[in-house]
C-alpha positions as CSV (number, residue, x, y, z in Angstrom):
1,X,65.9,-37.0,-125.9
2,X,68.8,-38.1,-124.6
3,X,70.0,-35.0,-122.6
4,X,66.2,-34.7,-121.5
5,X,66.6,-38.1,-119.7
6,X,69.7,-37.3,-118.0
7,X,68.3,-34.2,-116.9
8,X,65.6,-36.0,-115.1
9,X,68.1,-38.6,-113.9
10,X,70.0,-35.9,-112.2
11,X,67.0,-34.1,-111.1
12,X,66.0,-37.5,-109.4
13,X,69.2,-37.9,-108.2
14,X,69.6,-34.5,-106.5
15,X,65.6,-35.1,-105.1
16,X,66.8,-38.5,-103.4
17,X,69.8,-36.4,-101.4
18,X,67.8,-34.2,-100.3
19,X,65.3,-36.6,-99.0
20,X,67.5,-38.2,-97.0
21,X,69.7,-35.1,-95.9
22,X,65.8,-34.0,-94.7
23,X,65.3,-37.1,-92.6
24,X,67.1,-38.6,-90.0
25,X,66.4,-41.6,-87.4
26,X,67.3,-41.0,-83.7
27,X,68.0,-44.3,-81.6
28,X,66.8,-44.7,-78.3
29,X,68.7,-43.3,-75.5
30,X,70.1,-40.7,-77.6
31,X,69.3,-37.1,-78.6
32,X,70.5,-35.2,-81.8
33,X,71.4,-31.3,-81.2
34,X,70.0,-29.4,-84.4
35,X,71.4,-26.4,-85.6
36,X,69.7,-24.0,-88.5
37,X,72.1,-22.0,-90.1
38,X,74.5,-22.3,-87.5
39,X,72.7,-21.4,-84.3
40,X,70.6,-24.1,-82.0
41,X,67.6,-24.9,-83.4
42,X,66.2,-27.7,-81.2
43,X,67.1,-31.0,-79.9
44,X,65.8,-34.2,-81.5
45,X,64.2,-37.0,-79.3
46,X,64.2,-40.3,-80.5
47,X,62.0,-41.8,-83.7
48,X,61.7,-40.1,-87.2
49,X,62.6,-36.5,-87.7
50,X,62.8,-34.1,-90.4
51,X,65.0,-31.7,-91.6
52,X,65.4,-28.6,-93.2
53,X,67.7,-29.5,-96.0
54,X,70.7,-27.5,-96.8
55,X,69.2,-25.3,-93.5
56,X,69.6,-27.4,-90.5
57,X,72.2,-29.6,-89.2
58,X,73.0,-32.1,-86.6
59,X,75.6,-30.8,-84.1
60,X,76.0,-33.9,-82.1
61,X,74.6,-36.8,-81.2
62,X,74.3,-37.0,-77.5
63,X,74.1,-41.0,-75.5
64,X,71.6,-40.8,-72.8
65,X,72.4,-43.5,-70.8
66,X,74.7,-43.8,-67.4
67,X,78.3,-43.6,-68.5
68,X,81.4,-44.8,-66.4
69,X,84.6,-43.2,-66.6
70,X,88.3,-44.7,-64.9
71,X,90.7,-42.1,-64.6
72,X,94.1,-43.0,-64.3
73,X,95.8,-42.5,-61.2
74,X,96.1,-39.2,-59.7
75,X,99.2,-38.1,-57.9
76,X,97.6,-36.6,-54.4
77,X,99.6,-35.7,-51.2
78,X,98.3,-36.4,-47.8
79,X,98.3,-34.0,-44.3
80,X,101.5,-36.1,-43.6
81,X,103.6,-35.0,-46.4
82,X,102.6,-38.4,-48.5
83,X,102.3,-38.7,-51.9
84,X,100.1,-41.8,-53.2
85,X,98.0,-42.6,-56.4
86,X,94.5,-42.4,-56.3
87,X,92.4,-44.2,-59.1
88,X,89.1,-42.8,-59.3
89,X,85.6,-43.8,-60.9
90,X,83.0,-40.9,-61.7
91,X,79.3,-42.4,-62.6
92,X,77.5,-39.8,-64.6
93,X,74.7,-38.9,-67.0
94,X,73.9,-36.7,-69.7
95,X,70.1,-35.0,-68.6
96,X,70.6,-31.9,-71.0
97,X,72.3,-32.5,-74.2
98,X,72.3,-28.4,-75.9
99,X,74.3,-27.8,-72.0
100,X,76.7,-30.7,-72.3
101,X,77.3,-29.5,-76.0
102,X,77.3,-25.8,-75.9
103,X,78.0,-25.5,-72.1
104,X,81.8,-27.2,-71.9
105,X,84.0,-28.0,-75.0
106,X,84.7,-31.6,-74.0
107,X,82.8,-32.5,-70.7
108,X,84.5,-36.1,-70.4
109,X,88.2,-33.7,-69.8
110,X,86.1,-31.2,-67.9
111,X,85.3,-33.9,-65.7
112,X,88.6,-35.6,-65.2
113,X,90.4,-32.2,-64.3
114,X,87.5,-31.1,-61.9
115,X,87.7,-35.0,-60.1
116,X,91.4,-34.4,-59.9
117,X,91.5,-31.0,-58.5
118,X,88.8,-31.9,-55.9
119,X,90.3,-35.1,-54.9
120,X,93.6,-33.1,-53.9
121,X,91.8,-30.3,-51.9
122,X,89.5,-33.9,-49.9
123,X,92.9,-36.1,-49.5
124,X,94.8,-33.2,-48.6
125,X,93.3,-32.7,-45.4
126,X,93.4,-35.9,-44.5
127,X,96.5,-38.3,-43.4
128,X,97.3,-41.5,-45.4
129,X,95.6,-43.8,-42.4
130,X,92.3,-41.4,-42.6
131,X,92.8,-41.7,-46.6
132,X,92.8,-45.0,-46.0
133,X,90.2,-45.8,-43.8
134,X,88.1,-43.3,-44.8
135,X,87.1,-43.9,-48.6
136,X,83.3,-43.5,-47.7
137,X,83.8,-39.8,-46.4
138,X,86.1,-39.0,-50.0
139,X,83.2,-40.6,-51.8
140,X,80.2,-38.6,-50.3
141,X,82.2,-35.5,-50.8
142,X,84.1,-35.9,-54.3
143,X,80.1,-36.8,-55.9
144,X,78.8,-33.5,-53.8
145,X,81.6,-31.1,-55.5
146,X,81.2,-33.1,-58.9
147,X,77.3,-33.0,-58.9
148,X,77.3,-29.5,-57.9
149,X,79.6,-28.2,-60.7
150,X,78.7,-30.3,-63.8
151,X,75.4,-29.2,-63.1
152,X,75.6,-26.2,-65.5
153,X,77.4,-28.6,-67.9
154,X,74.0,-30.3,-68.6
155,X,75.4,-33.7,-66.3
156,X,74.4,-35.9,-63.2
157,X,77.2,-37.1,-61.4
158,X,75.3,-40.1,-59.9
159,X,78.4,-41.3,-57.7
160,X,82.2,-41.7,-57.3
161,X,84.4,-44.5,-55.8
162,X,88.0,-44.4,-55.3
163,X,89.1,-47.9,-56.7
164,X,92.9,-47.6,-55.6
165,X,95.3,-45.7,-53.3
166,X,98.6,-46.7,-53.8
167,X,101.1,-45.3,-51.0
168,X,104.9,-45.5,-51.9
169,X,106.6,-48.3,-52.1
170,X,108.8,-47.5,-49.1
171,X,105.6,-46.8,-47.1
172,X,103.6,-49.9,-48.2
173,X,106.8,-52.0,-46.5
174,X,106.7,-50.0,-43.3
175,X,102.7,-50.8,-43.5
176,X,103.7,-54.2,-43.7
177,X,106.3,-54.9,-40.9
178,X,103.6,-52.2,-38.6
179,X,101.1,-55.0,-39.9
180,X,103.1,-57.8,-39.4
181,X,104.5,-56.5,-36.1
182,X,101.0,-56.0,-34.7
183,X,99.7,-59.3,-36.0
184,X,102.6,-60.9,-33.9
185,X,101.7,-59.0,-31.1
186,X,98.2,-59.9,-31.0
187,X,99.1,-63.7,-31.1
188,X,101.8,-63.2,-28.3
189,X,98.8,-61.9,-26.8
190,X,96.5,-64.5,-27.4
191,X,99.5,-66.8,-26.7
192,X,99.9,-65.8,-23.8
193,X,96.0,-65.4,-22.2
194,X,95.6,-68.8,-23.6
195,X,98.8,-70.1,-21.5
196,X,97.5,-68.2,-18.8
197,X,94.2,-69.9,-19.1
198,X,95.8,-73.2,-19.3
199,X,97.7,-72.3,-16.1
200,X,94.5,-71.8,-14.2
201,X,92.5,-74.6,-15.8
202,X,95.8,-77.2,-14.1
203,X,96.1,-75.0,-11.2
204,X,91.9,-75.5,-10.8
205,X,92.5,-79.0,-11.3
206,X,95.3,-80.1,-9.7
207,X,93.6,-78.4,-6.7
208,X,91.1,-80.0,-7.0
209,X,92.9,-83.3,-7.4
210,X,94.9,-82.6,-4.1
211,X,91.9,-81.9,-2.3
212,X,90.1,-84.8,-3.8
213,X,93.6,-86.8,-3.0
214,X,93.5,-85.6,0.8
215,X,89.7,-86.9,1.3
216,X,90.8,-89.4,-0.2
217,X,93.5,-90.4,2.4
218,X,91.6,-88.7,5.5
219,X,88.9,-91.0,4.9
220,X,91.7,-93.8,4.1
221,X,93.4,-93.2,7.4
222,X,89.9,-93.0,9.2
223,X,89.0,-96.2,8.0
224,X,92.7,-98.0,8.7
225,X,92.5,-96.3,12.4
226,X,88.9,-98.3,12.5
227,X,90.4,-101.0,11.1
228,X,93.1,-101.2,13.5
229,X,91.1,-100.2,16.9
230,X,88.9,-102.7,15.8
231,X,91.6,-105.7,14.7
232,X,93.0,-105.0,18.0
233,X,89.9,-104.8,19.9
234,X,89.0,-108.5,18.2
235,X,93.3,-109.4,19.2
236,X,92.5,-108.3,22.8
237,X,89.2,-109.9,23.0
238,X,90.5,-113.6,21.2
239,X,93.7,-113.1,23.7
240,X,91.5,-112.3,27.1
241,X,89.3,-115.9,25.7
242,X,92.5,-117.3,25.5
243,X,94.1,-116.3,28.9
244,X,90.5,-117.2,30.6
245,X,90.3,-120.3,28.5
246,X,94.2,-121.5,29.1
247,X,93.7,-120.4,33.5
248,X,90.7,-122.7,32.8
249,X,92.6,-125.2,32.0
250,X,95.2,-124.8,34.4
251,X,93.0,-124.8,37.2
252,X,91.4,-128.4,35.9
253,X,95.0,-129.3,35.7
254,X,96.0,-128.5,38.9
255,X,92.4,-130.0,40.4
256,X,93.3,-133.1,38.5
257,X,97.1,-133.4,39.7
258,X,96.1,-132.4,43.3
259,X,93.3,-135.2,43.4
260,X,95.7,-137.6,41.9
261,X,98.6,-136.7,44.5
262,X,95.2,-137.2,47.2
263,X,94.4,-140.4,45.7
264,X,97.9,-141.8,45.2
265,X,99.2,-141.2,48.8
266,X,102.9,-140.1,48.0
267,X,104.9,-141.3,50.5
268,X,108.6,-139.0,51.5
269,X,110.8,-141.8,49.6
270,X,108.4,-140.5,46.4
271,X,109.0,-136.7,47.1
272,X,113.2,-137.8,47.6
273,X,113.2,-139.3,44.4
274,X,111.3,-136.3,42.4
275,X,113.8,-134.2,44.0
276,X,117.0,-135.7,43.1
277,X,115.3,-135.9,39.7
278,X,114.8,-131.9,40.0
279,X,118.2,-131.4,41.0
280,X,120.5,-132.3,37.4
281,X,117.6,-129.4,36.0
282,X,119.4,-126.7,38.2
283,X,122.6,-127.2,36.1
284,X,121.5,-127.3,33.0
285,X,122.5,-124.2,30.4
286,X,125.5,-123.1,28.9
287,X,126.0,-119.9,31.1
288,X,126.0,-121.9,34.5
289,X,129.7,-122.2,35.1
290,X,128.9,-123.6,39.1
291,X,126.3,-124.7,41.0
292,X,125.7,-125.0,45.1
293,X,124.3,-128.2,46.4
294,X,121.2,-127.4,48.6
295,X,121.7,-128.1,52.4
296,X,119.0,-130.7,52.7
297,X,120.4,-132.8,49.4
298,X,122.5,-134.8,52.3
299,X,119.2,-135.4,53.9
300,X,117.4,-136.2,50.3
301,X,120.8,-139.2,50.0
302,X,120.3,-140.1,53.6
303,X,116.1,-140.8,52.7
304,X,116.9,-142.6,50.0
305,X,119.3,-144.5,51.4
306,X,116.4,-145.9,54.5
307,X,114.3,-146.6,51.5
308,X,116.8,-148.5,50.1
309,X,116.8,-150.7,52.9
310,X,120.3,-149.9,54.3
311,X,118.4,-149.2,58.1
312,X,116.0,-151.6,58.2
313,X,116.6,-154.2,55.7
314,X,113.5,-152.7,53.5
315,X,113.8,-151.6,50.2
316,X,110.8,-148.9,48.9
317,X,111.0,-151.4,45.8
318,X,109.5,-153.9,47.6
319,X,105.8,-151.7,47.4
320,X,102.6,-154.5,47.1
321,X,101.3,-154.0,43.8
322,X,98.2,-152.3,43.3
323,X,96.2,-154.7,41.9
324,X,94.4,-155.5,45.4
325,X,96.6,-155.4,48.3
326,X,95.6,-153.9,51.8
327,X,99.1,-152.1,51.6
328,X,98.0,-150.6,48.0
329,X,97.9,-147.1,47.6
330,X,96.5,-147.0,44.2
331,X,93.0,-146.9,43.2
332,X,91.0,-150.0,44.4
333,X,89.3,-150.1,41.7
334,X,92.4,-151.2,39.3
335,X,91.9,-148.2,36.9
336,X,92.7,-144.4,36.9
337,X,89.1,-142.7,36.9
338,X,89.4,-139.8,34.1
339,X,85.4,-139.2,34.0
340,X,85.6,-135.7,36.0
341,X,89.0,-134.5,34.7
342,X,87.1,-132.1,32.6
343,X,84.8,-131.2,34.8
344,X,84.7,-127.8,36.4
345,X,82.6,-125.1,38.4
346,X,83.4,-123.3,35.4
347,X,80.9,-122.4,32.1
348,X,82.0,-123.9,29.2
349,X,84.8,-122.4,27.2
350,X,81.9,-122.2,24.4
351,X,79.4,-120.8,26.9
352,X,82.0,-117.8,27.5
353,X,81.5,-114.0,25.8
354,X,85.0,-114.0,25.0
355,X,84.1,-116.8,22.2
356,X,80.9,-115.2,20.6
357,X,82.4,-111.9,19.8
358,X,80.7,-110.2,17.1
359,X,81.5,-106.0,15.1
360,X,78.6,-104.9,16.6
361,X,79.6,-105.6,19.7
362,X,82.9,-104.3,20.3
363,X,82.2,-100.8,21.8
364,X,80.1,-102.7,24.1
365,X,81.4,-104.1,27.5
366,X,81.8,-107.7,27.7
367,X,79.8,-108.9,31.1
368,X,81.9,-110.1,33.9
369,X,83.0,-113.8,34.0
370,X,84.1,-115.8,37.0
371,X,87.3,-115.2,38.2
372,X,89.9,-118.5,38.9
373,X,91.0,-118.8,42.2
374,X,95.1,-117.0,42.9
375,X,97.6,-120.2,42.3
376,X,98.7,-119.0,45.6
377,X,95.5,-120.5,47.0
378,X,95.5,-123.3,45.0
379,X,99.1,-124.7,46.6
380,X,98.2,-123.6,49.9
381,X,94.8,-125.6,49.6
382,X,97.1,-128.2,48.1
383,X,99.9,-128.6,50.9
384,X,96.6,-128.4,53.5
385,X,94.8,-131.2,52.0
386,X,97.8,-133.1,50.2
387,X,100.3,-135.8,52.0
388,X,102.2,-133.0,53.1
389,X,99.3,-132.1,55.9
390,X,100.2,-135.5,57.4
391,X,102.4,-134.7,61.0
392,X,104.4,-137.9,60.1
393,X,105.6,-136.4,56.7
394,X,106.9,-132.7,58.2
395,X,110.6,-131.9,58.7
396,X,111.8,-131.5,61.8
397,X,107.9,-132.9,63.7
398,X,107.9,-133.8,67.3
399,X,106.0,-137.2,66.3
400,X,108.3,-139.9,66.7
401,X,107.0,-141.8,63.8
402,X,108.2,-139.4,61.4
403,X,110.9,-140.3,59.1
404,X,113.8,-138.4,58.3
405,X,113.9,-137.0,54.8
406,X,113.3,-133.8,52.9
407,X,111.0,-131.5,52.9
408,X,107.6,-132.3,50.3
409,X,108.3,-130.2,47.1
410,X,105.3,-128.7,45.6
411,X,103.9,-130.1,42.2
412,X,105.3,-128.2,39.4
């Protein structure tokens, strides 16, 4: 009883091993590679499957999925005798697991040697600038060479990317003073255009500045000139006013004296006396060092003297005052008249152009005003109508009457 029951444990035992050497479970995204009695039976998909105990086996199991492999870097030599590193990344995918298992021993070292050998022969042609600047071009062909080879190997090389090229470190230094050196010649470059740019910007602007400075002083100088012609327009016109204004009054002046010297009768003992007044004038200033009496200043003492009374026993002192005499010379009517002395043939100094000047009137012509008799005139209308006209009063008359004494001086 006893050796029965272990029997059947062992029978049970035995039954459970096979059952689960005759069943297997295949996860997703992988396939099992059966063999039956050591040649390829069939490839499992994923799910349930049985098995042939003791008959079949799993080879390998197989991942599906997109796998990445970094290889280590690869020592590659340019077209310019350079040797850098080149770190690679292959992107592949099992798509037929009995090739990948029976077609290549070890597909993963298949794939590194066959990326290594094909990077060489792609670099190689190339110098390290192009090898630098051209990863794209290394890319497209390194997956073409790959993708065409592991084909038979049961793989799909979806791409390849070159993650590092490391140039020596001798030639990473010269990349880095060319660099540098290129860097600094593009901002000498730029330093310069932008200097150059300044330049013209102030040479733009202080041109225009100069030019804007020169208007500025033509039209300065224009309006000063204007300024001027005009301030000495106005000067020419106020002195002209002036000149007209002061003969005006000169020629009431001498109106006024000559009717007073008509009025007053002067008679020579008057005219001796205003000329030995004139006389101490003639020697005054420091520069006259000696002076010549006139030839008629005997005659001018000799006058004075008869009116002095030394000929007839008459002094000129003893003149009737001219408050009412018949003898009086003065006005009769005990007063000096002063109601025409500012009357003239004249307009008014107010009336003249030369005192309404205006701006908009100096270009024009100022209209003609009436001009004063020559003061030549004037004294010769003076010694014809004065005391002087009188026969009796000339030097040198045949008129018995006429005293001795100097000749009439004009009024000053």
């Amino acid at each position: 009883m006893d050796a029965a029951l272990i029997a059947l444990i062992v029978v049970a035992v035995l039954v459970i091993i096979v059952i689960a050497k005759s069943v297997t479970i295949v996860p997703q995204a992988q396939a099992k590679v059966v063999e039956r009695l050591g040649r390829y039976s069939r490839t499992l998909s994923p799910g349930l499957s049985v098995l042939v105990p003791f008959v079949d086996r799993v080879r390998a199991t197989i991942d599906l999925r997109e796998q990445v492999i970094s290889f280590p870097p690869q020592p590659v030599i340019t077209a310019d005798n350079l040797q850098v590193g080149i770190d690679t990344v292959v992107y592949f995918q099992v798509t037929d697991p009995r090739l990948a298992v029976y077609g290549i021993a070890n597909y993963i070292t298949g794939m590194e040697q066959l990326t290594t050998t094909t990077l060489r022969n792609v670099v190689g042609g190339l110098n390290l600038e192009g090898a630098l600047t051209g990863r794209d071009g290394i890319n497209s062909q390194l997956r073409s060479v790959l993708d065409g080879t592991t084909g038979p190997w049961g793989l799909r090389v979806a791409r390849v990317e070159i993650k590092a090229i490391d140039p020596p470190p001798s030639i990473q230094d010269s990349m880095e003073k060319q660099m540098r050196a290129d860097r600094d010649k593009r901002a000498i470059i730029l330093t310069a255009e932008g200097a150059r740019q300044s330049a013209i910007t102030t040479a733009e602007g202080e041109k225009a500045a100069a030019i804007l400075s020169a208007e500025g002083k033509k039209q300065a100088a224009i309006l000063e000139a204007e300024a001027e012609r005009q301030s000495r327009i106005l000067r020419a016109e106020g002195e002209r006013a002036a000149l007209y204004l002061q003969a005006q009054g000169q020629a009431k002046s001498i109106e006024t004296v000559f009717q007073a010297i008509h009025d007053g009768k002067p008679d020579q003992g008057l005219l001796a006396y205003q000329y030995l007044q004139t006389l101490p004038q003639i020697a005054q200033g420091d520069a006259n060092k000696m002076w010549i009496v006139p030839s008629e200043f005997s005659k001018a003492l000799d006058g004075l003297a008869n009116l002095g009374g030394a000929a007839e026993g008459k002094s000129w002192m003893d003149v009737p005052s001219s408050g009412g005499g018949d003898g009086g010379s003065g006005p009769k009517d005990g007063g000096l008249d002063t109601s025409t002395w500012f009357e003239s043939q004249l307009p008014r100094a107010a009336d003249q152009p030369e005192a309404k000047i205006e701006l908009s009137s100096i270009a024009d012509t100022a209209p003609a005003v009436p001009t004063p008799p020559p003061l030549a005139q004037v004294t010769q209308d003076v010694r014809d109508s004065g005391p002087a006209a009188d026969p009796r009063n000339r030097v040198g008359s045949d008129d018995p009457d006429a005293p001795d004494g100097p000749p009439q001086l004009p009024a000053q």
